[in-house]
C-alpha positions as CSV (number, residue, x, y, z in Angstrom):
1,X,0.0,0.0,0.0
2,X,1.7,3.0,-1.2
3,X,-0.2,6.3,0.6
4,X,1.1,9.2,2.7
5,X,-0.7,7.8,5.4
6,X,0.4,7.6,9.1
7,X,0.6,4.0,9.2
8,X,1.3,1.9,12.9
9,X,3.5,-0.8,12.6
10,X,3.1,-4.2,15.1
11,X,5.0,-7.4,15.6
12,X,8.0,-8.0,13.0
13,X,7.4,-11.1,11.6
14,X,9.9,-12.6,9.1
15,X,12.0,-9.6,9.5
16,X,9.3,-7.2,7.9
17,X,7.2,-5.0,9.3
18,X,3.5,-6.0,9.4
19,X,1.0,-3.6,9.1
20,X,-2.3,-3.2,11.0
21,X,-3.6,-0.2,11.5
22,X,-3.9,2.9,9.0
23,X,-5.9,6.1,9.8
24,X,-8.5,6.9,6.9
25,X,-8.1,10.5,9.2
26,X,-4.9,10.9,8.5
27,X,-4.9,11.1,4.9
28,X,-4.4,14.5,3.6
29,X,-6.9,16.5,1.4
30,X,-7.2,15.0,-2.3
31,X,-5.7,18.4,-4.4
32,X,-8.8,20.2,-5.5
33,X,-11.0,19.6,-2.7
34,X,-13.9,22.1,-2.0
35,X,-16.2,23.3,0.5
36,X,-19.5,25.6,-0.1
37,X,-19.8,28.8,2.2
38,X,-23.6,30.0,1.6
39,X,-25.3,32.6,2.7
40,X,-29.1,31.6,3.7
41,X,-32.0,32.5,6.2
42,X,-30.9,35.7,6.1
43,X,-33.5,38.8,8.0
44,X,-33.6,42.3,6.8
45,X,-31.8,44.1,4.5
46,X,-28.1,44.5,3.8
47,X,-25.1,43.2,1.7
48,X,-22.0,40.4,2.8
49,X,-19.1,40.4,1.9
50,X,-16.1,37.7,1.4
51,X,-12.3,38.2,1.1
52,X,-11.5,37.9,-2.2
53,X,-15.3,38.8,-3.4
54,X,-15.5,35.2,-4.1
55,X,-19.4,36.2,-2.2
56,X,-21.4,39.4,-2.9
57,X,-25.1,38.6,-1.8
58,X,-27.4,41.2,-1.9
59,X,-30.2,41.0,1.0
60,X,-33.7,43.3,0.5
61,X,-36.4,42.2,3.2
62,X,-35.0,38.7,3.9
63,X,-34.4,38.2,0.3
64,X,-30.7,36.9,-1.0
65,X,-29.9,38.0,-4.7
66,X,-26.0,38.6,-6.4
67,X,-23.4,35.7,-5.7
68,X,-24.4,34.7,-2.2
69,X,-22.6,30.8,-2.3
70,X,-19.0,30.4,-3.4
71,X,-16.5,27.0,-3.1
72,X,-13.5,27.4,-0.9
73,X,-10.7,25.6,-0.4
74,X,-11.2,22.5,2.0
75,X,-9.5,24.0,5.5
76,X,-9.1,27.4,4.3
77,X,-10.7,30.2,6.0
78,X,-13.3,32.5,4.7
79,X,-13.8,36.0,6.5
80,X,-17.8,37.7,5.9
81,X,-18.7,41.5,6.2
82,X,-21.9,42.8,7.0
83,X,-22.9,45.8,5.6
84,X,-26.9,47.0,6.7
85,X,-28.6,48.7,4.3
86,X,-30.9,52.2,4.3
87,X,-32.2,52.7,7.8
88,X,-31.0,49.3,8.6
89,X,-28.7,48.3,11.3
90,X,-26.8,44.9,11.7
91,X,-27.9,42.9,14.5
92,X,-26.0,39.4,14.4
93,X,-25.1,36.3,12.8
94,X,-26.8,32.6,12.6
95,X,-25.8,29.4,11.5
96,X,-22.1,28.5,11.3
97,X,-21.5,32.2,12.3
98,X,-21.7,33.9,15.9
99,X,-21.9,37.6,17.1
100,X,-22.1,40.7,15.6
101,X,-18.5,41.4,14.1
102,X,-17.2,40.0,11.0
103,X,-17.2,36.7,10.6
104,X,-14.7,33.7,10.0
105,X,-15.3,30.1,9.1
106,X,-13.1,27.3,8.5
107,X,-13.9,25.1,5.9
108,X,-13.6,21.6,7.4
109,X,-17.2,21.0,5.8
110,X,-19.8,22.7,3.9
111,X,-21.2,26.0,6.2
112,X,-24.1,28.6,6.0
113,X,-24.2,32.1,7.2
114,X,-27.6,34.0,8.2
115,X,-26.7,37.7,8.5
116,X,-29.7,39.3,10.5
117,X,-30.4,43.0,9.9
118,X,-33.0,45.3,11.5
119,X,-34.6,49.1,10.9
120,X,-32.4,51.2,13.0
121,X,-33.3,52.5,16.8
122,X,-34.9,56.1,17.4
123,X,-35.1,57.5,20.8
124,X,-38.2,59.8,21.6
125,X,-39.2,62.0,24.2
126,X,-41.7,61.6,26.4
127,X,-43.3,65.2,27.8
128,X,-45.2,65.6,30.4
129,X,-47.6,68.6,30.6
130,X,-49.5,69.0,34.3
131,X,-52.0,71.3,35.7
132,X,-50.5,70.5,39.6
133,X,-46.8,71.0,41.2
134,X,-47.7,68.5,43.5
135,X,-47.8,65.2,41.2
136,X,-45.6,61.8,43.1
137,X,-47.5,59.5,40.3
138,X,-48.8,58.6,37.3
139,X,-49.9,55.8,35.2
140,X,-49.9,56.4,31.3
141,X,-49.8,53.9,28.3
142,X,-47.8,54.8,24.9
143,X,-48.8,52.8,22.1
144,X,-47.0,52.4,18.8
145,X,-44.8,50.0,16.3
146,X,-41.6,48.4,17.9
147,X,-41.3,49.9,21.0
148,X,-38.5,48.4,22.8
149,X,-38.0,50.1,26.2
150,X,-37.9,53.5,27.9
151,X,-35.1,55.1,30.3
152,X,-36.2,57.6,32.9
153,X,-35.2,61.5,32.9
154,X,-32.4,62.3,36.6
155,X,-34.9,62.1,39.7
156,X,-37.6,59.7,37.8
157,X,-38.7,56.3,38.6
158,X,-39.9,54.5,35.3
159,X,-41.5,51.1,35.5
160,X,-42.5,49.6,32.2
161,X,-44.6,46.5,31.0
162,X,-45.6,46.0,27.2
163,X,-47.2,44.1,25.3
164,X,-47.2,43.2,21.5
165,X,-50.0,42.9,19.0
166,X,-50.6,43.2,15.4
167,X,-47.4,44.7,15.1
168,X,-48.4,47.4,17.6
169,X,-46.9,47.2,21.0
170,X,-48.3,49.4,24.0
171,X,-46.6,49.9,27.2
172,X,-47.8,50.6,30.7
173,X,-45.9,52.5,32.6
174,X,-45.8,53.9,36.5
175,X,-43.7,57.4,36.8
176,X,-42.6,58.0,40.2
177,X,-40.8,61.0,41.7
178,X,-41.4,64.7,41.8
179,X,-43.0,65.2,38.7
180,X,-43.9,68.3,37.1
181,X,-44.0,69.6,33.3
182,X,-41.1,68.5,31.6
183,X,-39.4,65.4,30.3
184,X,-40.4,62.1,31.9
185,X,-37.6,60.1,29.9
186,X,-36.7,58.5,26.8
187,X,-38.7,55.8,24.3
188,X,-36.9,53.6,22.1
189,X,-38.2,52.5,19.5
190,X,-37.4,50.1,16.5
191,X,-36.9,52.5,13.0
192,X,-35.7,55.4,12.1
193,X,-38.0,57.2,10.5
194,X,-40.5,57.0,12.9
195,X,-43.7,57.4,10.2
196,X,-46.7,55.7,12.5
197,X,-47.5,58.0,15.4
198,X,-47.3,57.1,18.7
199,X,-50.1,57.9,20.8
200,X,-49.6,58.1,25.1
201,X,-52.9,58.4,27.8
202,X,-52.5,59.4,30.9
203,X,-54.3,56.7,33.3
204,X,-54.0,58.0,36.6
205,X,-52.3,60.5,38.9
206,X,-51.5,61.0,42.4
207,X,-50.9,63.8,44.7
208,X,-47.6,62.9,46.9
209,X,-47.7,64.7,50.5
210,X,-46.0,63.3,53.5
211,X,-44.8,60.2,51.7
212,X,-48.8,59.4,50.8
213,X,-50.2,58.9,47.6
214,X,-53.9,60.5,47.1
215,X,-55.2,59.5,43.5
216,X,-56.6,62.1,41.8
217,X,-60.0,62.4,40.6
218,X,-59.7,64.5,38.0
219,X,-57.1,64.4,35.4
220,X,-58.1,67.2,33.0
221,X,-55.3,69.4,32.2
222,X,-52.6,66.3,32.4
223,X,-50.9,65.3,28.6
224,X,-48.0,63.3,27.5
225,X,-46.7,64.3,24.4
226,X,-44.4,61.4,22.4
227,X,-42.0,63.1,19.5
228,X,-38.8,63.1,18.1
């Protein structure tokens, strides 16, 4: 058997060397062997990239187009760039890539990529407009596409739940703190160009005096304003 196999030689017999164990592992790569890198499942829109342009796959609402598979070299490594497209921001990779940074796989095998891109973040303001300089609470509700979280303005207690349907999700939230007209905090929200409006109610109020709430009956004169 003539092969550049690592081969393990046993007992000598008749002064040659038999031969009982070679390692299919150990043989080395036949010359021209490939593997596929593809780029698949992909979310969003954006473009990848591969060293050498051997891949330049084109991504418009989940939808691949341009030369998104290419063969490499068994064992050589192929390095992938993510570039998001208009209003779009890269969120991370799937399949035989992880994280958010460019990505490098080596080709023991055939391997997929799914780049994942999403509409960009917006932060809005959320205004509060109040007919009393005594307010400790209040409970409103913003409703809108995407909303993702909310950060409270210096010497405000935000407390959030939301929930998600038909695309629009409304949060809940409890602002605590000596409140009076001005900015409660911040909304973030999935997109740039914030397009749909998003609409907040106030739900209740309280008066704060001697570390007691007293809900207030009437909330005429209270507003929260949601805007860019």
């Amino acid at each position: 058997m003539r092969s550049s196999r690592t081969l393990t030689t046993g007992t000598v017999l008749f002064g040659a060397a038999f031969i009982y164990a070679c390692s299919d592992s150990d043989q080395p790569t036949p010359p021209g062997a490939t593997k596929t890198l593809t780029i698949a499942s992909a979310v969003g829109s954006g473009r990848v990239t591969s060293t050498g342009s051997r891949i330049d796959c084109l991504i418009a609402n989940g939808v691949a187009s341009g030369t998104c598979s290419a063969a490499f070299d068994s064992g050589s490594v192929a390095s992938l760039t993510a570039t998001a497209g208009t209003d779009q921001e890269f969120v991370a990779w799937g399949g035989d890539c992880t994280g958010s940074a460019a990505c490098t796989v080596t080709l023991t095998r055939d391997a997929t990529a799914s780049p994942q891109f999403a509409a960009n973040r917006a932060t809005l303001s959320m205004t509060l407009t109040t007919p009393n300089a005594d307010d400790g609470g209040i409970v409103f509700t913003v409703s809108g596409p995407s909303i993702l979280g909310v950060t409270p303005a210096a010497g405000v207690d935000l407390i959030e739940t939301h929930t998600t349907s038909g695309g629009t999700t409304t949060s809940t939230i409890l602002a605590r703190g000596t409140l009076a007209n001005g900015t409660l905090g911040t909304l973030t929200v999935r997109g740039l160009n914030v397009d749909s409006p998003y609409t907040a109610e106030i739900k209740e109020a309280a008066a704060r005096a001697s570390g007691d709430y007293a809900e207030r009956t009437n909330l005429s004169g209270y507003r929260i304003q949601v805007q860019k």
